[in-house]
C-alpha positions as CSV (number, residue, x, y, z in Angstrom):
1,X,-44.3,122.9,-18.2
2,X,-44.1,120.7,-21.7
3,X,-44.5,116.9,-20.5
4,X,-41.6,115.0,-20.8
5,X,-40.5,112.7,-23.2
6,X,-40.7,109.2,-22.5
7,X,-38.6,108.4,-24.8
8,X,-35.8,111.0,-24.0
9,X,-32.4,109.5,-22.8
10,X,-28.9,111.3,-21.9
11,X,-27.1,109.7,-24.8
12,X,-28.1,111.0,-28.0
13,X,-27.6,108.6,-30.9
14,X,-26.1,107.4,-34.1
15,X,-28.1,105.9,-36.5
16,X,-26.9,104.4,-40.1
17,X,-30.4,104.4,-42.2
18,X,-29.9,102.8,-45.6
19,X,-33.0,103.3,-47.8
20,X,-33.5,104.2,-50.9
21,X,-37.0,105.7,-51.1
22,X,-36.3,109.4,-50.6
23,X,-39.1,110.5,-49.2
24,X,-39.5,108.1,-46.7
25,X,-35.8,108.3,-45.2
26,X,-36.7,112.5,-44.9
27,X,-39.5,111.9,-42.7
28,X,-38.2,109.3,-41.0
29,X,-35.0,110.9,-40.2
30,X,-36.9,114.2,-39.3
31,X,-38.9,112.4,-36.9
32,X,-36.1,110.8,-35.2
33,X,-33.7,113.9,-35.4
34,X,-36.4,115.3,-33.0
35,X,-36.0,112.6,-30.5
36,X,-32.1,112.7,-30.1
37,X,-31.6,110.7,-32.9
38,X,-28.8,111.5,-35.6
39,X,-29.2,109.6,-38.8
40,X,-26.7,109.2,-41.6
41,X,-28.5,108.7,-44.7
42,X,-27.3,106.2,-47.1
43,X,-29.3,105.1,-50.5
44,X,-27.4,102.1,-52.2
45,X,-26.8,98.7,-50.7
46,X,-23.3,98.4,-52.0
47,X,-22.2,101.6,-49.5
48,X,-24.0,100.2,-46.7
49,X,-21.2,98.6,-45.4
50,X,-18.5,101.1,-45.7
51,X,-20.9,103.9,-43.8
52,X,-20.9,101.9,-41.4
53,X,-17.4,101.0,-41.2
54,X,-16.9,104.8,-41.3
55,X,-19.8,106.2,-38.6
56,X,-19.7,102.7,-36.1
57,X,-23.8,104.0,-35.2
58,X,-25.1,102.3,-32.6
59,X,-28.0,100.8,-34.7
60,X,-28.2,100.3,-38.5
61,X,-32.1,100.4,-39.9
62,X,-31.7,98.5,-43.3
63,X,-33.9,98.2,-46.1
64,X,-34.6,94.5,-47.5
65,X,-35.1,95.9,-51.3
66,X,-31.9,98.3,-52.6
67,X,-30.3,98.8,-55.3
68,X,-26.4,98.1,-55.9
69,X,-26.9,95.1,-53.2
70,X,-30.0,93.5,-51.3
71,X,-30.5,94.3,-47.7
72,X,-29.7,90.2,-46.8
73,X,-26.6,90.9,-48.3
74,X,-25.4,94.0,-46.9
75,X,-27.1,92.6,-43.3
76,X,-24.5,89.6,-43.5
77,X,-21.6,91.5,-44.6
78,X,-22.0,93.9,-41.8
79,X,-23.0,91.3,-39.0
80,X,-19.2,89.2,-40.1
81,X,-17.5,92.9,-39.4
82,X,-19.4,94.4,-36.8
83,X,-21.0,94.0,-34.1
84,X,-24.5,96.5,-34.3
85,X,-27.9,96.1,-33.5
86,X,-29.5,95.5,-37.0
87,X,-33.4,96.1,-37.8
88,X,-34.3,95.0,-41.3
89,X,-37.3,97.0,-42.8
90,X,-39.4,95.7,-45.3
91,X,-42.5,96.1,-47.6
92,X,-43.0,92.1,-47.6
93,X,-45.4,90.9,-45.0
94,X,-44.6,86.9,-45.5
95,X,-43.5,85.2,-42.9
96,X,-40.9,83.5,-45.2
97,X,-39.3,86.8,-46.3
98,X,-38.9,88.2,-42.3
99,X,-37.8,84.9,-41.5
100,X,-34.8,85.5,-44.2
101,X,-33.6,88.6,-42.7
102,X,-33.4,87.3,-39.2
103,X,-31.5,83.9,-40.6
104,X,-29.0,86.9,-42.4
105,X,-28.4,88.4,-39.0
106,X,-30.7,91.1,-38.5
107,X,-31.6,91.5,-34.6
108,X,-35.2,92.5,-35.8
109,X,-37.7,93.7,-38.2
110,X,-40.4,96.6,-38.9
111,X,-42.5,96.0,-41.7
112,X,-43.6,99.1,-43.9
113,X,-46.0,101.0,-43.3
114,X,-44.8,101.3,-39.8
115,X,-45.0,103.7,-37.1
116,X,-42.0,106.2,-36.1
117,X,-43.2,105.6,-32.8
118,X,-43.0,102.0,-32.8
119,X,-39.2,102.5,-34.8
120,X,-38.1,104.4,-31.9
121,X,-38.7,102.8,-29.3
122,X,-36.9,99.2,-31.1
123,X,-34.3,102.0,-31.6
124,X,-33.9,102.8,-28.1
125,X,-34.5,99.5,-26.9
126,X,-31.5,97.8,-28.9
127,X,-29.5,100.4,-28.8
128,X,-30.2,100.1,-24.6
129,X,-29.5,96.4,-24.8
130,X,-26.0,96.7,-26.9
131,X,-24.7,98.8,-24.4
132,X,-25.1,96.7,-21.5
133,X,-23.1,94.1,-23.3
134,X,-19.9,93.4,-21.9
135,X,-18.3,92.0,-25.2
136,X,-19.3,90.5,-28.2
137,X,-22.3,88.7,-28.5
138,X,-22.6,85.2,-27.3
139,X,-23.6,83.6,-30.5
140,X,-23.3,79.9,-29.1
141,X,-25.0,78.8,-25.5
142,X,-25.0,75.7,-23.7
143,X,-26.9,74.4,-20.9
144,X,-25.5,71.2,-19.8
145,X,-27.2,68.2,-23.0
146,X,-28.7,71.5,-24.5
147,X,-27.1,73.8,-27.5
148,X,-28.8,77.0,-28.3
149,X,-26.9,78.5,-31.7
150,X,-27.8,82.1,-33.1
151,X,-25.5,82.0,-35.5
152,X,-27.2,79.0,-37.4
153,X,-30.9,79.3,-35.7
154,X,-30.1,75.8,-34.7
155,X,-30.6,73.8,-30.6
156,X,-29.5,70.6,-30.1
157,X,-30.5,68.2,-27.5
158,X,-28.3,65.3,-26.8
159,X,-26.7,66.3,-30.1
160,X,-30.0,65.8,-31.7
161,X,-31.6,68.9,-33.5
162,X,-34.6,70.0,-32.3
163,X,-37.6,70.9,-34.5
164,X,-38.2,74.4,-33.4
165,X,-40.5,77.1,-34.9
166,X,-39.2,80.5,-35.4
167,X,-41.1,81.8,-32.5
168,X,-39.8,78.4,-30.1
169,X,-36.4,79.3,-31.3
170,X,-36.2,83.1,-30.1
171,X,-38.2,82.4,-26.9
172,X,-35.4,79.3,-26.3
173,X,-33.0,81.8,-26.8
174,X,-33.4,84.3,-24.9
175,X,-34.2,82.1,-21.7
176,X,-31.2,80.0,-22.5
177,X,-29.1,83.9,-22.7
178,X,-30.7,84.4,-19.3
179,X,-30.1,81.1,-17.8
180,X,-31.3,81.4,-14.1
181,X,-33.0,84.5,-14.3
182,X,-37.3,84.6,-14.1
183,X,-38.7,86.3,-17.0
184,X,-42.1,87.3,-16.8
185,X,-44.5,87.3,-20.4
186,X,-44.3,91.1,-21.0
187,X,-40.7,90.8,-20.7
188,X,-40.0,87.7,-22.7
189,X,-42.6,89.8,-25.5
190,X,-39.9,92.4,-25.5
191,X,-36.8,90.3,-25.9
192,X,-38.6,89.0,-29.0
193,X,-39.7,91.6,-29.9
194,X,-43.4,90.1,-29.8
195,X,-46.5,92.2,-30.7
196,X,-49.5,93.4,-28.0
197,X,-51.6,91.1,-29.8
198,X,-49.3,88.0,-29.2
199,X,-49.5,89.3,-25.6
200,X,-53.2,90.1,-25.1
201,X,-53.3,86.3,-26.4
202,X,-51.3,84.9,-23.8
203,X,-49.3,83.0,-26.7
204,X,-46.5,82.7,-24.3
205,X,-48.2,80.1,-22.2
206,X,-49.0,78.0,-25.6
207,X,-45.2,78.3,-27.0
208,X,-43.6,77.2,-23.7
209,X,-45.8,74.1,-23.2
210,X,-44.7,73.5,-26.8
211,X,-41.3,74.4,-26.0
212,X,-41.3,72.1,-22.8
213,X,-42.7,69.5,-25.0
214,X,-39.9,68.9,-27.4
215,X,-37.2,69.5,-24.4
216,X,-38.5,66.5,-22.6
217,X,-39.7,68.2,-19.7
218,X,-43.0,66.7,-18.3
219,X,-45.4,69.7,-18.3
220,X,-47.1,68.9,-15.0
221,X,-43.4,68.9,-13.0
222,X,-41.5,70.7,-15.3
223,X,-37.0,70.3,-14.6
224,X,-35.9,72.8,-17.5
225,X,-38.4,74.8,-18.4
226,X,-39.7,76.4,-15.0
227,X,-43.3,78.2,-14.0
228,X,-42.5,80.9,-11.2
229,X,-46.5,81.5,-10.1
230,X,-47.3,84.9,-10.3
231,X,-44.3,86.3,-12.0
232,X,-43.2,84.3,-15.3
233,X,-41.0,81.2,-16.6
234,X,-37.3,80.3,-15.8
235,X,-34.8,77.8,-17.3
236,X,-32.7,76.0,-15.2
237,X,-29.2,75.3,-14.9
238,X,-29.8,72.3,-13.1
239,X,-31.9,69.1,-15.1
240,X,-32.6,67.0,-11.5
């Protein structure tokens, strides 16, 4: 008996791949045609959009550098028409240049040379997560004094912005998306998409008492920002 696959699911899906090096969108595409995955190929940035239009996949993998139009580009037009699970890929390894792509609306990035394996699974994961979503995206939250914008990559507190990094910002987000709920580290890691070495590192820990910092919360009796012993962090509804 052949071992199963753990990344097998019922639902075999669409995927619009827009790259224009050829020989990297064959492999690619063979290796995820043999997990379940269809891909529509498409090799110029100024048909991106129209693809996807045409297919609605249920996640677009866009290239940052392609001709006819940039992957920013094509990433914003898509994200103001549709509503898809984008991951940007790029060659660039700056912090500046990922930090671009996320700001255009990409959901996340792989950075070239990357693993299939690793594409796959943030493949299944998003494509998991969009279809659990009972409408469109809530791209503004608020918690009672606090504002947590995606849209922008903006929180306010008491109307005043708050000086956030890029990791503070996504792990603000995605508590403030699961207001109430514990999440423990390995979870939160996969929300943002964080790396095993960010996890063997317990960054976590460090971000949130960062985090709490610049909420107000005192860190030795925390009211937002919440430590569940044993299981992982919450943020609270309630400020008293």
């Amino acid at each position: 008996m052949t071992p199963a696959d753990p990344y097998r699911i019922e639902k075999k899906l669409l995927v619009v791949y827009v790259e224009d090096d050829d020989r990297l969108a064959r492999l690619t595409s063979q290796y995820l045609a043999t997990h379940e995955v269809e891909v529509v190929l498409v090799r110029r940035g100024d048909l991106a959009l129209a693809e996807v239009l045409r297919a609605r996949p249920d996640v677009v993998l866009l290239d940052l550098m392609l001709p006819g139009r940039d992957g920013v580009e094509v990433c914003r037009a898509v994200r103001e028409r549709v509503d898809v699970p984008i991951i940007m890929v790029t060659a660039r390894t700056e912090e500046a240049d990922r930090v671009i792509g996320l700001e255009g609306g990409a959901d996340d990035y792989v950075v070239k040379p990357f693993s299939s394996r690793e594409l796959l699974a943030r493949i299944r994961a998003h494509a998991r997560r969009a279809s659990g979503r009972a409408g469109p995206v809530k791209r503004r939250v608020q918690v009672g004094n606090l504002v947590v914008d995606a849209e922008t990559m903006t929180a306010t507190l008491d109307a005043m912005p708050l000086a956030l990094t890029t990791f503070e910002f996504a792990l603000l987000r995605v508590l403030t998306e699961r207001i109430g709920r514990v999440l423990s580290r390995e979870q939160l890691l996969e929300l943002m998409h964080g790396t095993a070495e960010e996890a063997f590192e317990r960054s976590i820990d460090v971000h949130v008492c960062r985090l709490r910092h610049k909420l107000g919360d005192d860190p030795r009796k925390p009211r937002r920002l919440k430590t569940v012993r044993g299981v992982g962090y919450v943020l609270t509804q309630d400020e008293r």
